[in-house]
N, C-alpha and C positions, 0 to 999 in steps of 0.2 A: 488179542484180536482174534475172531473167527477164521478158523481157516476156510478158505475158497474150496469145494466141491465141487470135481469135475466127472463126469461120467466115464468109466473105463469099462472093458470088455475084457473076463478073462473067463477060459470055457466055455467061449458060445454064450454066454450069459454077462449083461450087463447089469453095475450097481455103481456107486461113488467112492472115491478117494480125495483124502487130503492132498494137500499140496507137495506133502516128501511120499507119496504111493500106499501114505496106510488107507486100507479097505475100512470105509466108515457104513455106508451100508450095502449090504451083499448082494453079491451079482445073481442076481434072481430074476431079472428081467430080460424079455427077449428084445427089448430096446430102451433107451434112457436116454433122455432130453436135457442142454444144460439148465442148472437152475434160473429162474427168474424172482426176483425177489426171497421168500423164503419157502418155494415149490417149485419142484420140475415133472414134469410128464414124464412119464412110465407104461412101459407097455406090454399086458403078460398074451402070448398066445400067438403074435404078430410075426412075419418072416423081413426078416433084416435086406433089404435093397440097397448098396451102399452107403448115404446117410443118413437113410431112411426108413422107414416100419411101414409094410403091408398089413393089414388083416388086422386080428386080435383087436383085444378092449384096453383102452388108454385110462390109465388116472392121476393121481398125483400123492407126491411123497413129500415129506416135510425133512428139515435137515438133518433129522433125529432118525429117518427110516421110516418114518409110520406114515402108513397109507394112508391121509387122511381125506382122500377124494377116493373110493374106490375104482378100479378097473374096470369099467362098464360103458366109456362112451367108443360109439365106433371111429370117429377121427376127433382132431383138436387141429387148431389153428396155430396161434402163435405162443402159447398157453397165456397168464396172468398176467393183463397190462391196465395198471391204475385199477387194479384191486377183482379188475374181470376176464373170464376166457370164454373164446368163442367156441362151443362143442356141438357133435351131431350125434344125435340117438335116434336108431330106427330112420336111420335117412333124415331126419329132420334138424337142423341148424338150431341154437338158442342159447344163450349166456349164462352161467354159474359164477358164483362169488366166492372164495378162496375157504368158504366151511361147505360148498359143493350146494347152496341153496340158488334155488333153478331163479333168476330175474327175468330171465327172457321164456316163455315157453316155449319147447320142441315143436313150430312150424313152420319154417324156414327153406323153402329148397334153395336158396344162396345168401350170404351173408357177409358183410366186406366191412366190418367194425374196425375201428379208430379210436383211442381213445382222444387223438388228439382233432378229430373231424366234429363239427358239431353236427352235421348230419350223417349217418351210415347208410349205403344203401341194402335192402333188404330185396329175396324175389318169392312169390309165393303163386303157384298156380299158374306161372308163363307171367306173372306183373311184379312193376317193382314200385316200391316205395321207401321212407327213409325212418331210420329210426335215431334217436338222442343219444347223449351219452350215457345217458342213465338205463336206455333200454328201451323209452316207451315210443310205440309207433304214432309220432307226429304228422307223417303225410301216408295214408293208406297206399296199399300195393295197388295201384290202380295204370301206374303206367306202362309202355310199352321197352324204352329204353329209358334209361336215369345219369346224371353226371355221378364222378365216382366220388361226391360226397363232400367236394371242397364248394367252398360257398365263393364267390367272383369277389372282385370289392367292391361291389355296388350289393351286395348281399341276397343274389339273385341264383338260381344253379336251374341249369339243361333239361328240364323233359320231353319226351317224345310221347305223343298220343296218335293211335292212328295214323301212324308213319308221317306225323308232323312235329315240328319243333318248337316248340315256346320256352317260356319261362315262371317259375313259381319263386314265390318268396319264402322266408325258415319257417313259417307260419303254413305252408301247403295252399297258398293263395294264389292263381293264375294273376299273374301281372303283365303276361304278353302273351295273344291266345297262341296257343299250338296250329300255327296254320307255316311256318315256312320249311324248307325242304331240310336249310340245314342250318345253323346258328353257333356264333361263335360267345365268349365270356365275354361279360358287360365291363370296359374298363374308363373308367372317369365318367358314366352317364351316357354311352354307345356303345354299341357294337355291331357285328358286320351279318348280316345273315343274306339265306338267297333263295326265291321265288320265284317259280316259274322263267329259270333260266337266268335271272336278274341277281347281279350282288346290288346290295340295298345297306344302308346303314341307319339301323334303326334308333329310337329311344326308348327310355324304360318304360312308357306308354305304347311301345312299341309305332312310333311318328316314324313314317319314311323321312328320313335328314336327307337321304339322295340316293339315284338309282342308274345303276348301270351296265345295258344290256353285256351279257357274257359274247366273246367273239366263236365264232365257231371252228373247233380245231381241224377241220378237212376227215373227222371221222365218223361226222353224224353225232356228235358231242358237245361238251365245251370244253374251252380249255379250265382247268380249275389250278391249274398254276400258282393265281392270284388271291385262292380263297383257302385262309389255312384256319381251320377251325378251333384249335388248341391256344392259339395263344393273339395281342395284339401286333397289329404291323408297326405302330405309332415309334418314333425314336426323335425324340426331342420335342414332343408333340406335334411331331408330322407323320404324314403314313403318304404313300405314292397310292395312287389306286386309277384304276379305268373306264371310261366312260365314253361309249361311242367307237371305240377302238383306238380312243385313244387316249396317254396320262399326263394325271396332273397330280395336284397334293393336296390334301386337306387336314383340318385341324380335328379334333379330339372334338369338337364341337358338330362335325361334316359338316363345317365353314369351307368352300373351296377359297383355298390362300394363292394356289400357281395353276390358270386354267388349263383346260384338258387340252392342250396343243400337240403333244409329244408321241412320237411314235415309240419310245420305248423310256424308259427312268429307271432307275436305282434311288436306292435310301441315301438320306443322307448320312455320311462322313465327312466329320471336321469340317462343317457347315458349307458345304458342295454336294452335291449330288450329279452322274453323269446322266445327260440325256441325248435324246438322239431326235432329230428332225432333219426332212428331205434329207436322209442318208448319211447325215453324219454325225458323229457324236460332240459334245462338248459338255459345259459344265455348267449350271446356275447354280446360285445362293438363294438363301431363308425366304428373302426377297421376291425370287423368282427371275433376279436380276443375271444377265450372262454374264459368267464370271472369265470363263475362258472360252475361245468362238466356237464355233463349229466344223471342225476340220478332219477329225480324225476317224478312223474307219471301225475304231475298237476302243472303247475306256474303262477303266473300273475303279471301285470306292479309295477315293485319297485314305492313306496312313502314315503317321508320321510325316505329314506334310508333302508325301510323296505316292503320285498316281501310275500306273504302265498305264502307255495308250500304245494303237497301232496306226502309223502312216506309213502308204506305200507299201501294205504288205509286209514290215518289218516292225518290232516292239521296241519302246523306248520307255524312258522316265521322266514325266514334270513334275515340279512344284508347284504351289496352290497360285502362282503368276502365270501360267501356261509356257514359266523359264524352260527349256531343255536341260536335264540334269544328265542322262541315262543316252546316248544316240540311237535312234535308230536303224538298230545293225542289228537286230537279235529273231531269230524265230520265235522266242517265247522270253518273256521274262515274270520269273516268277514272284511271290511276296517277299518283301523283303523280313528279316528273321534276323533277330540278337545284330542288324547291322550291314548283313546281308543277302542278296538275292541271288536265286540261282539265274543262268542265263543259258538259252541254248542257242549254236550254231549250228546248223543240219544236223547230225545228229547225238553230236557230242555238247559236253555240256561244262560250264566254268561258272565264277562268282566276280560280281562286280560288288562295288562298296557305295552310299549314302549320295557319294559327290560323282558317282557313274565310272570313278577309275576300275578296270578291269582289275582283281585281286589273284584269279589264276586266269589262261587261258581255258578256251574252251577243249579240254583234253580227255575227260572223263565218261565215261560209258553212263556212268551212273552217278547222279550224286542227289546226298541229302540235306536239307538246312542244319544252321546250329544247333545242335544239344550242347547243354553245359559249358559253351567256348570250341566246342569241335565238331566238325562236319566230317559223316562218312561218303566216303569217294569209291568209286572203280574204277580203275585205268584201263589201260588198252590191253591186258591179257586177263581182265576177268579179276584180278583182286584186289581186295579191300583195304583201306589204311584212313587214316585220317587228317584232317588238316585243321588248323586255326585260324583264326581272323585274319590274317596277315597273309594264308594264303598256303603258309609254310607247313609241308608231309611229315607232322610233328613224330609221327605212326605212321612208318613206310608200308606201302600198300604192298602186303604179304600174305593176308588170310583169305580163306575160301571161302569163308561166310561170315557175314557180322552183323551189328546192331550197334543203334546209336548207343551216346552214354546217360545212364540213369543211376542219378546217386554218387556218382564218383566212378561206375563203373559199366564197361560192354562185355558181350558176349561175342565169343569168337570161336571162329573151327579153323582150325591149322592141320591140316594131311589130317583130318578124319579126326581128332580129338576137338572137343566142345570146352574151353574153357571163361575163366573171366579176367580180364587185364585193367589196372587203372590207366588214368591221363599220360602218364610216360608210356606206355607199352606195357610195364611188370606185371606177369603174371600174381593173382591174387585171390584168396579164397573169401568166397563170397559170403556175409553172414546170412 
C-alpha cells in the first residue's frame, strides 16, 4: 500500500514525509499543501502566515518530487478537484488540468468553480456570468449580481440586471424578466419575490399567484421579517404569509387554504399552528379549523405534543386538547429537552418533567438543558455541579466554571485548574 504524504516543516522550509517521518521529498519550499489526489501545491518565494503562504509563485509536485506544474501562478484555489484547479496569473483567474494545460484562459477577475455545481459563476470587468463544468462560458458575463451557482429544483438560478432580479435557465435564457427588487428559489413551480414594496408570489412565467402589500415598520421602511430570500417558508406544503396586515396560509400552488383573518401565525407543528386574533392566541389545524379557543396571552409551536402558553401573566404547558399539563405558575417556561424543561420563578430557576410534576425546585442561579442525561446547574453561591432526570446532584455543585457533557465528558475549573471529568465526577484525560 502507498504510504500517505503529509507536509512537514523542518528549517524554515517545507517538503513531505511518510507516515513513520521519513523525508520523501525535500523541504525546499517556502510552503506546502496536503496532497489532493496524486499533486499538492507548492510554493517557492511566498512568506508563511500561520496556515497560509503570502506572495511567491505556487505549482505542483507529484508524489515522487517532481515539479510537474511549475512554480509560476501567483495564487491557487483549492488545487485539483475532478481532474481541475482553479489558478490566477498576472491577476487573472482560469483553469489548468493536472499536466498544467490552461482549459480555461487567464481572464477572470473572480471565479468560484465547483466540480460538483453545473453552473460556476465567473466576474469579468464588474459582470458576472457562469461557466460548465468543463470550463466553457454558457451564460456571458453580463450581469450585475449572480446566484452562487446551485441550480433551484425547478432548474431556474437568481440574476440581477440593473439592480433588478429575475430569473434565467442552465441554457442563459430569461424566463422571468429582471424587473423585481428582490427574489427568492423557485421551489415546486413558485416562489416569493417583492415589488415595489409588495411580497408577491410569483410563477415560472413569472404570473402574480398573489400580492401582499408590506406593513410599514414605524421607520420609513418595511418590515421584512416575513421575506427571507435563501430558502422556502412551505412545511408540509403550507407557508403562513401576509396580506393587508394581516395572516393566512397558502399552498405551494398560492392557493389561499386559511384566509387572511389573523393578526399574527406560526408555522405549523404537529398539525397546529398558534394564531392570535382580537388579542389573543390560540390554535387552528390543516383545516383552518379552531383547535384549541382563543384565550391565551402568549403560544408557541406544539412539540412532542406539548405547547407553553401564557395566561394571566404566568406560563404553563398544554397538550394538542388545550388539557393543562404544566400550571400556570411559572415566569418562563422553557423547551422541553431529552424530557425536560427548564422553569423559572422570579429569578431562580428549576425543572419540571412531561406530566408538569416539578423534578427540582426552583433553586438555581443558572441552569442548562440535558446533555447526554445531565443538566448543568448553579446554586446559590455561584458553583457548578450537575443533575439527572430525576433531578438528583449526581456532581455536587463544586466547580468555578463548567461545561455541558460532550462525548462522555465536561470541562471543568476547580481553584484555578481546567481539567476534564466523566459522568461520575472522575477526573479523566481527554483523547
Amino acid at each position: 500500500m502507498e504510504n500517505k504524504l503529509v507536509p512537514v516543516c523542518r528549517n524554515g522550509k517545507f517538503g513531505y514525509a511518510d507516515e513513520t517521518g521519513r523525508e520523501i521529498i525535500p523541504c525546499k519550499y517556502d510552503f506546502a499543501k496536503p496532497f489532493k489526489g496524486n499533486l499538492a501545491a507548492v510554493n517557492l518565494g511566498g512568506q508563511r502566515i500561520a496556515i497560509s503562504c503570502m506572495g511567491g509563485k505556487w505549482g505542483f509536485v507529484n508524489k515522487a518530487g517532481i515539479e510537474v506544474i511549475p512554480c509560476q501562478y501567483d495564487s491557487i484555489d483549492y488545487g485539483f478537484v475532478g481532474g481541475l484547479a482553479q489558478v490566477r496569473l498576472n491577476g487573472k483567474w482560469g483553469l489548468i488540468d493536472e499536466t498544467g494545460r490552461q482549459v480555461i484562459p487567464f481572464k477572470y477577475d473572480s471565479m468560484y468553480y465547483s466540480i460538483k455545481n453545473e453552473l460556476n459563476p465567473v466576474e469579468r470587468d464588474g459582470k458576472w456570468g457562469y461557466i460548465d463544468k468543463a470550463g466553457n462560458e454558457v451564460i456571458p458575463c453580463q450581469y450585475d449580481h449572480i446566484d452562487d451557482g446551485s441550480v433551484d429544483v425547478d432548474g431556474l438560478v437568481r440574476v440581477q440586471l440593473n439592480g433588478k432580479w429575475g430569473y434565467i435557465d442552465k441554457s442563459g435564457k430569461e424566463v422571468v424578466p429582471c424587473r423585481y427588487d428582490k427574489v427568492q428559489s423557485f421551489f415546486k413551480g413558485v416562489a416569493r419575490a417583492q415589488i415595489d414594496g409588495k411580497d408577491i408570489l410569483i410563477d415560472k412565467t413569472g404570473q402574480e399567484l398573489i400580492s401582499c402589500k408590506k406593513e410599514d415598520d414605524g421607520e420609513g421602511g418595511y418590515d421584512s421579517t416575513y421575506f427571507n430570500p435563501e430558502k422556502p417558508d412551505f412545511r408540509d406544503g403550507l407557508a403562513r404569509f401576509m396580506k393587508d396586515g394581516k395572516w393566512g396560509v397558502i399552498n405551494e400552488e398560492g392557493q389561499t387554504v386559511i384566509p387572511f383573518i389573523y393578526d399574527e401565525a406560526g408555522s405549523f407543528s404537529e398539525g397546529l399552528a398558534h394564531v392570535k386574533k382580537d388579542d389573543k392566541y390560540g390554535y387552528i389545524n390543516k383545516s383552518g379549523k379552531v383547535a384549541i379557543p382563543f384565550h391565551y396571552q402568549d403560544a408557541h409551536d406544539f412539540h412532542d405534543g406539548l405547547a407553553v402558553v401564557a395566561l394571566h401573566d404566568l406560563y404553563g404547558v398544554i397538550d394538542k386538547y388545550g388539557m393543562e399539563v404544566a400550571p400556570f405558575a411559572y415566569g418562563a417556561v422553557f423547551p422541553f429537552h431529552q424530557g425536560l424543561a427548564i422553569v423559572r420563578e422570579e429569578t431562580r430557576f428549576g425543572y419540571i418533567d412531561k406530566y408538569g410534576r416539578r423534578v427540582t425546585p426552583c433553586e438555581y442561579k443558572f441552569a442548562h438543558p440535558l446533555r447526554e442525561g445531565l443538566a448543568l446547574v448553579q446554586d446559590h453561591r455561584c458553583l457548578y455541579g450537575y443533575i439527572d432526570h430525576t433531578g438528583r446532584e449526581v456532581i455536587p455543585c463544586q466547580y468555578d466554571d463548567a461545561r455541558d457533557f460532550e462525548n462522555g465528558v465536561a470541562e471543568v475549573d476547580y481553584h484555578g485548574i481546567t481539567y476534564h471529568i466523566d459522568k461520575t465526577g472522575q477526573k479523566v484525560d481527554k483523547e
